[in-house]
N, C-alpha and C positions, 0 to 999 in steps of 0.2 A: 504494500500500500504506500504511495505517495504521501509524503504532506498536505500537498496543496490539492487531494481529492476531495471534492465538495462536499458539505457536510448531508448534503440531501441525500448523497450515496448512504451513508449511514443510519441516517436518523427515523426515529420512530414514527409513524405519517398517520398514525388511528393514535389521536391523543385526548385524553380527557380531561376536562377543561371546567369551572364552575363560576359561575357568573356571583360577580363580588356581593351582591345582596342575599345571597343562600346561608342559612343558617349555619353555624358552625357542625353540628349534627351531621349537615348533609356531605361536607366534605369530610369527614370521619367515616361515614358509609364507603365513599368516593375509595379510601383507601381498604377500607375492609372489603370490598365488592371485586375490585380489578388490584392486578397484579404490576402495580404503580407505586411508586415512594416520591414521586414531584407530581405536584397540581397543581397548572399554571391558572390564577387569576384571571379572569375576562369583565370587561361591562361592554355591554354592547359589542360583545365578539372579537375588542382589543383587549391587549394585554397591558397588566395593569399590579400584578403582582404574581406571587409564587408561595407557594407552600411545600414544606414536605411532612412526610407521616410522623417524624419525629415531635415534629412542632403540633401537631392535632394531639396525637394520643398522651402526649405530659400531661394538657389539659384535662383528663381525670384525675390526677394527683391533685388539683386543687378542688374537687367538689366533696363538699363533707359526705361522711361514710353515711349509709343508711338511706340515703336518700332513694326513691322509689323512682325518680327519673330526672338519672342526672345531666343526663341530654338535654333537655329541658333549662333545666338550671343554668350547663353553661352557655345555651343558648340566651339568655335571657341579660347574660352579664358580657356576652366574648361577642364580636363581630368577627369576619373574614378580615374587612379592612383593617382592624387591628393586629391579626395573627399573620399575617400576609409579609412577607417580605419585598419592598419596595423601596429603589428602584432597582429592576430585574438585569441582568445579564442576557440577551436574548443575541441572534446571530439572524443573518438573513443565508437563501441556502445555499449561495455560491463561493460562502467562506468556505477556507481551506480547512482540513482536519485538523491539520498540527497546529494551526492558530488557534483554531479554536479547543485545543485543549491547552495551549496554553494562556487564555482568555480567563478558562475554567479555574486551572489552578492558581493564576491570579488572584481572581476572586474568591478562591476558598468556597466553591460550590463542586457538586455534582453533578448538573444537570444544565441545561439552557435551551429555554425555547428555542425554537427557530420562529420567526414571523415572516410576512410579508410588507412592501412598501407600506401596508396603510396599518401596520403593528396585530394583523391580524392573526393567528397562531395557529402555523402549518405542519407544525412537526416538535420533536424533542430530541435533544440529544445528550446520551450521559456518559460518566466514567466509564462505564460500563459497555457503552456499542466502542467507545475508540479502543479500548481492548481487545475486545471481539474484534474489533478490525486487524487489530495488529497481529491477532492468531492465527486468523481463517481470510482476512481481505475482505472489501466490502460487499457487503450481500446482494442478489442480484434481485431487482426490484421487479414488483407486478402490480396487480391492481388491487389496492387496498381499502376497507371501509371509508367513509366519512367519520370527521370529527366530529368527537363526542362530547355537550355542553350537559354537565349536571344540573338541568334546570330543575328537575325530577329527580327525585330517587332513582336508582337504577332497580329495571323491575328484573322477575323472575321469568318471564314470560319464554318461553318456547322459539318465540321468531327473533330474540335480540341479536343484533349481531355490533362486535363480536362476542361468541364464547368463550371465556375462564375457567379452568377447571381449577379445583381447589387442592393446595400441596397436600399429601396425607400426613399423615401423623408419624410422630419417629415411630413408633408401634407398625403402624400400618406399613410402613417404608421397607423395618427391617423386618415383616411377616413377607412383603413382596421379592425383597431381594432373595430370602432363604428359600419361598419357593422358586425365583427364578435359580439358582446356583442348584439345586436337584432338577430340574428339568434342562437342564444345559449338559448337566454331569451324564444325566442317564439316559440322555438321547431321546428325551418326549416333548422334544420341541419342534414339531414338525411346521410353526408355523414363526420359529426363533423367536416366541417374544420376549423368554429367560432371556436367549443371546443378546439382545434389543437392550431389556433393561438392565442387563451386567456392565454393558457397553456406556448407557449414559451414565448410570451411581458413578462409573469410576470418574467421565469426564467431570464430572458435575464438580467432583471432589477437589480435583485440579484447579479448575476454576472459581471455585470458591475461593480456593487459598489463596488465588492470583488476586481476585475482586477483594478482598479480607487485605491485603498486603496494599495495594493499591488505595484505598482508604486512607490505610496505615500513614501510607508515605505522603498523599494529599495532608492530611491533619499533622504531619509532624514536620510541615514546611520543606519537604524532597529530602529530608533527611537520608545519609549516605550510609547507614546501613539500613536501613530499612529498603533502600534501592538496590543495594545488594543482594537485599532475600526478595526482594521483588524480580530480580531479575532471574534469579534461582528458581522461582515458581514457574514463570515462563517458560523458561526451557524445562523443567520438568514436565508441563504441561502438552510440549511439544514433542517431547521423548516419548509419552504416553500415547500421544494421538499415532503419532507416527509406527509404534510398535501396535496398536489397534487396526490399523489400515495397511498393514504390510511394506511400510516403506523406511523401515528402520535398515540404518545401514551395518549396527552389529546384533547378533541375535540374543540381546540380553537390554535389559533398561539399566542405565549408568545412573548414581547416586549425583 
């Protein structure tokens, strides 16, 4: 991947978005519902501020215990425009990557809108897609939903598009992996989907560490060791994939 590949190449293009007068409640849904940690601020469809899930969910530490609805409560005391951070960091989509990640840790964010000339909000982009870029290159684009304004609750309903499925439980996780590692061992996977999900747990693991280390080094100002075990994960990561896909050049993974 290039530096100067556009961040559009990247960037998340189905983003949801909550119009600055919605109760506080509703952007706590916003995070609990989709698999999002930044929610950019809109009023009339520009942007206007940012949230992330961190900044939502503290706000129950302040509502006294016992209460019967405390959604209510901090509704009644918190606004968006209060909890919102403003003014945003936002990029238009013909920035370069590598500017705009260093734009990002400039600013000591993870995330950044993308808008368009009239500040309207086209996309996202985080820590997290410039890595993926630097793993794998950037992804190759097709036709994606329309942006999503929480003007509403987001429903249950059958036709929403898109669908989230929800992480299982460590329970759940490691009941799926143990039965995927017996059906892999014993040859009853005639349709690979042990092989499938042995394959992703391990990526996952990898990249975790890299995203966890990446954090790290963001919040501790590019601190030089921490960029060090960052850059350890990486190539671990890459050793892994690579011994996964048969393109490992010796037949063993190096520490």
């Amino acid at each position: 991947m290039r530096p100067d590949e556009p961040v559009s190449r990247i960037m998340t293009e189905t983003v949801v978005v909550i119009e600055a007068d919605r109760p506080v409640s509703q952007a706590r849904d916003c995070f609990g519902q989709h698999p999002i940690h930044h929610l950019p601020v809109v009023t009339k469809g520009k942007l206007v501020g940012m949230l992330s899930s961190a900044d939502v969910m503290t706000l129950e530490c302040f509502a006294p215990k016992g209460l019967t609805n405390p959604a209510a409560y901090l509704d009644e005391r918190v606004t968006l425009t209060q909890l919102m951070r403003s003014p945003v960091l936002s990029l238009r989509s013909g920035r370069g990557v590598g500017e705009a990640a260093e734009l990002m840790i400039g600013s000591g964010v993870h995330a950044a809108p993308i808008v368009d000339d009239e500040d309207h909000v086209v996309g996202i982009i985080t820590t997290s897609d410039v890595i993926r870029c630097l793993l794998h290159g950037p992804p190759r684009k097709g036709t994606v939903p329309s942006l999503r304004t929480a003007t509403q609750p987001p429903s249950d309903g059958a036709g929403d598009e898109p669908h989230y499925y929800r992480r299982p439980t460590d329970a759940e996780f490691a009941t799926a992996l143990g039965t995927a590692d017996v059906l892999h061992v014993e040859t009853r996977d005639p349709r690979h989907l042990g092989k499938a999900l042995l394959y992703l747990a391990q990526r996952e693991a990898y990249l975790a560490k890299v995203l966890e280390l990446s954090d790290r080094f963001l919040l501790t100002g590019q601190d030089e060791h921490v960029h060090a075990l960052l850059l350890k994960a990486i190539g671990a990561a890459r050793r892994a994939e690579d011994h996964a896909t048969g393109r490992a050049r010796v037949p063993f993974p190096l520490d």
